[in-house]
Each structure stands twice: as structure tokens, then as C-alpha cells.
C-alpha positions in Angstrom: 70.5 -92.2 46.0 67.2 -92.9 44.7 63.4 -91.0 45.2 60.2 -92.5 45.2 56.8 -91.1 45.2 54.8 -91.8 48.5 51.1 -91.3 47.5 48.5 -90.9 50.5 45.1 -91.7 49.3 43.3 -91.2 52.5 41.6 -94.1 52.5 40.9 -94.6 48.6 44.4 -97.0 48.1 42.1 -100.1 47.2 40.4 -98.1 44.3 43.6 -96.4 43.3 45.5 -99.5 42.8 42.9 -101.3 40.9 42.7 -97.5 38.5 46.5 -98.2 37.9 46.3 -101.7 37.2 43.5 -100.9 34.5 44.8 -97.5 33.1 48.7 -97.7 33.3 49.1 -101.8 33.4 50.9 -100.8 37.0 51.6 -103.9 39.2 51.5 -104.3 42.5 54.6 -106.2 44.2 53.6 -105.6 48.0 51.0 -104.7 50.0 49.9 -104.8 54.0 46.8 -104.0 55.5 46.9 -101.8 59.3 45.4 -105.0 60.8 48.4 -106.9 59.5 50.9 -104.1 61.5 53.2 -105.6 64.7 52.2 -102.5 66.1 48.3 -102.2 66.3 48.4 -98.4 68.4 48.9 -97.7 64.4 45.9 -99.1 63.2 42.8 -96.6 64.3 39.2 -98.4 64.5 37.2 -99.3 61.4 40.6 -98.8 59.4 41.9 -102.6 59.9 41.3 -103.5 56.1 42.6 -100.0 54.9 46.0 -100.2 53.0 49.1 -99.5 55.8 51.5 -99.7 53.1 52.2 -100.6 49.2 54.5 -100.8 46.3 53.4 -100.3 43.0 55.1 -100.4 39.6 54.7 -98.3 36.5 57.0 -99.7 33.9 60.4 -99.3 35.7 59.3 -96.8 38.2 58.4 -98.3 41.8 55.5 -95.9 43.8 54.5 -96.3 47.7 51.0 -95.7 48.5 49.0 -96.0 51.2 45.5 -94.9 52.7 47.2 -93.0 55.6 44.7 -91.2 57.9 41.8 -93.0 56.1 39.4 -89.6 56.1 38.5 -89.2 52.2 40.3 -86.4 51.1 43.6 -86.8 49.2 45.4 -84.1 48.3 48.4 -84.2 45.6 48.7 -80.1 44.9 52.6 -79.0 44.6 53.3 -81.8 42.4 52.4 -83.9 38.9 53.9 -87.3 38.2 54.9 -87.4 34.9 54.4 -90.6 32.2 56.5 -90.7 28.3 54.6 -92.9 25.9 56.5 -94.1 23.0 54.5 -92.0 20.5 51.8 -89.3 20.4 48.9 -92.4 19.9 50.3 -93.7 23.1 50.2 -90.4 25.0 46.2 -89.9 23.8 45.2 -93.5 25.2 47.1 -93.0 28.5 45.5 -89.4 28.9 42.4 -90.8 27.8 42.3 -93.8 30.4 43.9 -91.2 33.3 41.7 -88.2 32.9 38.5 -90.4 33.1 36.5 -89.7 36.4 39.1 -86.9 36.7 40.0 -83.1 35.5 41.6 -81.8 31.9 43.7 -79.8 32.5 45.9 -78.9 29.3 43.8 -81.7 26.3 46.9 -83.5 24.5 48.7 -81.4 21.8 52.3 -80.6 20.1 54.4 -78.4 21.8 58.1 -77.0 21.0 59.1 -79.9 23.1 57.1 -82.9 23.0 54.7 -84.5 19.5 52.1 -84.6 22.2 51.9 -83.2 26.3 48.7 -83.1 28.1 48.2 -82.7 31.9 45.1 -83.9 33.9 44.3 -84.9 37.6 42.9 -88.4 37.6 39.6 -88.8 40.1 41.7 -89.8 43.5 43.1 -85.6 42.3 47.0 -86.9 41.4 48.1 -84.7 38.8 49.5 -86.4 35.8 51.8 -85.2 32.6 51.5 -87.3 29.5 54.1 -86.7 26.8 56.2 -88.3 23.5 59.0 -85.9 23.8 61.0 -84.4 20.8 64.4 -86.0 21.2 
């Protein structure tokens, strides 16, 4: 069994993608547009160039995304995705790239189990953990 994130952007996917590529060297390995769908009943007016359906990756980790209803408010409360750098330099830069545009929440610090956590939401609101764990 495997689980994979499925990230609704509401009609921010473009931007998103682009954000990852920059910040977290993410790659994308598939996308389709709604005009590109067998099934156009899916694809609402004015929304033909929006993002249907992608796949991203994050190192090893694969992510969907998508623009879904295309109305400008994402919402990613209930859950954080969570990134491990390989060292407490590694953890401030990705914070540091994630967090811009978007919200500290916890700055990046030593805790009893990681050399550095921080937590943000990034500007599309997806809530993010950073950390070089104690191991």
C-alpha cells in the first residue's frame, strides 16, 4: 500500500509548481490541462488551461496536485507535509525559501528531537515542517 498527498490549489497549480521547482528542486513528471480531458462536461468555462491533474516529485516522494474547482481559495488546515534536510543549514534554507510569501509559524530551532524543526505555511497556505532529526 502506498499514500500520496493530493494537493488542490484551486486554481493556483501553475504558480505552485513553478514555487516547488524553485524552493524544493521538486520536478514535475506529468501534467494535463482540463482542455486536454476525454471528458469535457469536466472542464467548466474559462478553466480549459487550469491544471486537471499532476505529479510532482520531492526527492523520492511523488505529490498529485491540481487546480480543482479553480475559485482561489486553497485550503490545506488538518494537515502539514513534512521535509528532513540532512543538517540544521539545510533545514534554515529550505524554511527560508518555503516561508517566503507565506506564514512562520514555529522560526527554526533545536528541540529534544530534531538539531533544527521549524513549521510554516508557504503563500498557496500548505503547511510545512522542516527538520534534521536527532537519530
Amino acid at each position: 500500500m502506498h499514500v500520496q498527498p493530493y494537493l488542490f490549489f484551486d486554481g493556483r497549480c501553475d504558480e505552485a509548481l513553478d514555487f516547488y521547482k524553485k524552493t524544493l528542486g521538486a520536478t514535475v513528471n506529468m501534467l494535463m490541462r482540463f482542455k486536454e480531458s476525454p471528458d469535457q462536461t469536466a472542464c467548466a468555462p474559462g478553466s480549459e488551461e487550469k491544471v486537471m491533474h499532476a505529479c510532482f516529485n520531492v526527492g523520492d516522494t511523488a505529490i498529485f496536485a491540481s487546480d480543482g474547482m479553480n475559485k482561489g481559495k486553497p485550503n490545506f488546515d488538518g494537515f502539514s507535509l513534512s521535509v528532513t534536510g540532512k543538517d540544521g543549514a539545510e533545514v534554515e534554507t529550505l524554511y527560508n525559501a518555503l516561508v517566503d510569501g507565506g506564514e512562520a509559524m514555529m522560526p527554526p530551532g533545536e528541540t529534544f528531537f530534531a538539531h533544527k524543526f521549524g513549521m510554516l505555511k508557504d503563500k498557496f497556505g500548505v503547511r510545512w515542517m522542516v527538520l534534521a532529526p536527532k537519530m
